[in-house]
BATIMAR-78740 format. One record per residue: x, y, z negated of N, C-alpha, C in turn; residue in one letter. Coordinates in pm, whole numbers, padded with zeros to 5 digits, always signed. Each point is the difference from the previous one (the first is absolute). Layout:
<sites>
XYZXYZXYZa;...
</sites>
This chain:
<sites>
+08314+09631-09850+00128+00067+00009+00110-00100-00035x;+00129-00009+00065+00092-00127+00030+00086+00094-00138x;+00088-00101-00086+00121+00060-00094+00100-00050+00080x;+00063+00140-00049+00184-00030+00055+00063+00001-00103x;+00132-00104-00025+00106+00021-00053+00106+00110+00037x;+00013+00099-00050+00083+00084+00043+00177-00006-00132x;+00090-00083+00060+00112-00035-00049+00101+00106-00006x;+00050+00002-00159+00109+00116+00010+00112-00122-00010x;+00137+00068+00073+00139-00091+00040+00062+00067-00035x;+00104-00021-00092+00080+00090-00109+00160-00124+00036x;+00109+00067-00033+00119-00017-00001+00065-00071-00096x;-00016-00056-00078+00026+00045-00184+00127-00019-00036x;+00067-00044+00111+00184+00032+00000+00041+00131+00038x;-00109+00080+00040+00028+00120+00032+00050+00117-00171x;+00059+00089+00029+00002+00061-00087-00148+00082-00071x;-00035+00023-00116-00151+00087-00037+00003+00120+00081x;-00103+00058+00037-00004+00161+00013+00059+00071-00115x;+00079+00129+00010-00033+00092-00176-00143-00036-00033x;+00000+00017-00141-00091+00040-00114-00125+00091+00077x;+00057+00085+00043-00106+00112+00058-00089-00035+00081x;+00105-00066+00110-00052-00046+00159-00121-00146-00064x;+00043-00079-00104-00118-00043-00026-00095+00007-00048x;+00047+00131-00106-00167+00039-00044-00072+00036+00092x;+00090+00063+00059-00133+00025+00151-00072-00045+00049x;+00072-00120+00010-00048-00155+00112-00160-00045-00103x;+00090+00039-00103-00128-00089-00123-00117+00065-00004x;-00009+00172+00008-00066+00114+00035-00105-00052+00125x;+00127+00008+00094-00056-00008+00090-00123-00163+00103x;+00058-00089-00082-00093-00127+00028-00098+00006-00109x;-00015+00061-00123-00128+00024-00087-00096+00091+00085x;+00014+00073+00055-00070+00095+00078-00079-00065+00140x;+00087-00048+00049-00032-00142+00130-00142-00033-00079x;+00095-00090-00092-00134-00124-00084-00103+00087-00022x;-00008+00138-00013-00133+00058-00092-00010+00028+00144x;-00023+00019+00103-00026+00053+00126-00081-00109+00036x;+00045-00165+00007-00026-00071+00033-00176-00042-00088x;+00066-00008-00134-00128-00022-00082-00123+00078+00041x;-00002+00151+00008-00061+00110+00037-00103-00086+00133x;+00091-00011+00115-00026-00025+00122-00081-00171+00010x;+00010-00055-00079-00078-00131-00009+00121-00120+00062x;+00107+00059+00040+00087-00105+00072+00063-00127-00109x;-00033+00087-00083+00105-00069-00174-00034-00159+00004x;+00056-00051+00001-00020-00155-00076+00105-00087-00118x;+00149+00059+00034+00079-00066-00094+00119+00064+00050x;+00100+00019-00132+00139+00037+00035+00124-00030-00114x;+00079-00019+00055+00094-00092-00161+00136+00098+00084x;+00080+00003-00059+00158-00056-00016+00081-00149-00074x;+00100-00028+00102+00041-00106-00070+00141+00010-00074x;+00045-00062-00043+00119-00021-00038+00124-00039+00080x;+00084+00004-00025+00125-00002+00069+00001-00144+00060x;+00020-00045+00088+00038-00137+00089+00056-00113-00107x;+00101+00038-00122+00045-00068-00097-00085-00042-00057x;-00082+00034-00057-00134-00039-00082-00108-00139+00014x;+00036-00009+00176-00085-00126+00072+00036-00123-00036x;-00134-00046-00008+00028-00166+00017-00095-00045+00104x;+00086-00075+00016-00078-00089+00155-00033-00093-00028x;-00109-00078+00062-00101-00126-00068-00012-00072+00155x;+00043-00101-00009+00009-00076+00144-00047-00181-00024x;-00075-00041+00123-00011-00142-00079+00104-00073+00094x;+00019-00111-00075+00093-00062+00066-00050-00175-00074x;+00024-00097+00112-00055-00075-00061-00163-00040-00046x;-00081+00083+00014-00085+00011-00086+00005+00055-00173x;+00123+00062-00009-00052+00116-00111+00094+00114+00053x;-00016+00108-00160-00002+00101+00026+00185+00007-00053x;+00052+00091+00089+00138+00014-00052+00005+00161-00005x;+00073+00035-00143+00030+00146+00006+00146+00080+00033x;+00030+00071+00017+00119+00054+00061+00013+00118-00018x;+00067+00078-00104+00052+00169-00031+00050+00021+00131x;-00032+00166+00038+00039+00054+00105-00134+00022+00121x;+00041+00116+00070-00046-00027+00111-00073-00065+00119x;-00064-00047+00008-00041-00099+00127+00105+00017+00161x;+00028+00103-00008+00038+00034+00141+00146+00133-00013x;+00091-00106+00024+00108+00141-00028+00034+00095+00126x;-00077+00129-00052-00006+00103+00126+00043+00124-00072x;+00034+00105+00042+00051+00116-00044-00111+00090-00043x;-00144-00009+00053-00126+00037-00028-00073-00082-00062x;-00082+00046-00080-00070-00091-00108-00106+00070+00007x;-00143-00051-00073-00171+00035-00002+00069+00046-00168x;-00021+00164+00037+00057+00082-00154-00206+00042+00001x;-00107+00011+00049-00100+00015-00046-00096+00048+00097x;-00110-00033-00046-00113-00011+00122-00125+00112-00004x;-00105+00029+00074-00143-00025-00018-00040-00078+00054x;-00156-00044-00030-00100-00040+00057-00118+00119+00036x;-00011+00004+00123-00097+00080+00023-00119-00013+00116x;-00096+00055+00024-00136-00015+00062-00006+00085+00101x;+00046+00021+00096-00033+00058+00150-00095-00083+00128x;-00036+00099+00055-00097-00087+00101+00066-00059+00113x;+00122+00048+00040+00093-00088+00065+00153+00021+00010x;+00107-00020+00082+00069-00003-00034+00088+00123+00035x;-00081+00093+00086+00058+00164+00000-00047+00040-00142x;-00092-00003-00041+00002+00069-00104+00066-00032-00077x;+00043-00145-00062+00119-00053-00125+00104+00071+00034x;+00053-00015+00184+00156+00044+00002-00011+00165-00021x;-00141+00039-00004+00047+00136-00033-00001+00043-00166x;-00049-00057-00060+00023-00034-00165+00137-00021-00027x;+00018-00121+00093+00156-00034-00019+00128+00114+00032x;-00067+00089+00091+00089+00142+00025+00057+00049-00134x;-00105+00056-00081-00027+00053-00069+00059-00047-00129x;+00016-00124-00047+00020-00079-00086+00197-00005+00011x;+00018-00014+00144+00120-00011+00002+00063+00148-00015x;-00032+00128+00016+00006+00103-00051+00038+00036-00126x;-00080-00060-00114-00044-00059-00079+00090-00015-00088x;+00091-00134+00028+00044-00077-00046+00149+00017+00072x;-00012+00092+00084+00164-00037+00044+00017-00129+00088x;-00033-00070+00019+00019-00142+00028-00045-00018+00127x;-00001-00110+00076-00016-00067+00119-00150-00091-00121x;-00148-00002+00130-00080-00085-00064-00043-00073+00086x;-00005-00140-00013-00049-00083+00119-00168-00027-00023x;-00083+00008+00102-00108-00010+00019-00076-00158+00055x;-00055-00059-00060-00056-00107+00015-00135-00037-00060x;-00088-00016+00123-00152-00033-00049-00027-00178-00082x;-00093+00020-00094+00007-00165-00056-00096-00071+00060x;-00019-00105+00003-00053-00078+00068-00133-00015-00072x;-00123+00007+00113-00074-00020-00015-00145-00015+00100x;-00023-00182+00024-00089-00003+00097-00123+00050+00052x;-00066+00104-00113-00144+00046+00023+00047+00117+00119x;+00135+00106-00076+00007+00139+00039+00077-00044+00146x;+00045-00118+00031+00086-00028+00152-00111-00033+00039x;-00149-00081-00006-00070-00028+00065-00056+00118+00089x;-00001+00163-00081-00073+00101+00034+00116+00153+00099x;+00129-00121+00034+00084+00079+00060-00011+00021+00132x;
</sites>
């Protein structure tokens, strides 16, 4: 079974939801995750921190240089993910339905790389 990254894209210049509208959200993506766990799809899920928080690690030269901020200044940012286990990629985007439901959010869907499970495509 292939894992997908399924990416949540959050605003964070955007204004918050009310209080309410996110307990919901919070409600409502705990329920996802226990759906998911239940269902065997589960593999990993975080939230991140605000875009401010980043540091970027780049080599240059031959070492490593660090840099506060962003990598990429876009109006959308990776606000939090899963990792999950579907047998292909209708089934993730239909996880990903669900997730974006979920979460309110737009989620981008992307399988990780891996040569055994492309050999058997």
């Amino acid at each position: 079974m292939k894992q997908y990254l399924l990416a949540v894209h959050t605003d964070f210049a955007a204004a918050p939801p009310a209080e309410d509208v996110m307990q919901q959200m919070f409600a409502d993506v705990e329920a996802f995750n226990q759906r998911l766990r239940e269902s065997g799809a589960w593999v990993f899920a975080g939230g991140l921190t605000p875009p401010e928080s980043t540091t970027v690690v780049r080599t240059q030269d031959g070492r490593a240089v660090l840099t506060d901020g962003p990598y990429a200044e876009t109006k959308e940012q990776l606000g939090g993910f899963w990792v999950v286990r579907a047998p292909d990629l209708d089934a993730a985007l239909e996880i990903a339905q669900r997730a974006s439901v979920a979460c309110q959010g737009p989620v981008e869907v992307r399988p990780f790389q891996d040569d055994a499970d492309d050999a058997e495509d």
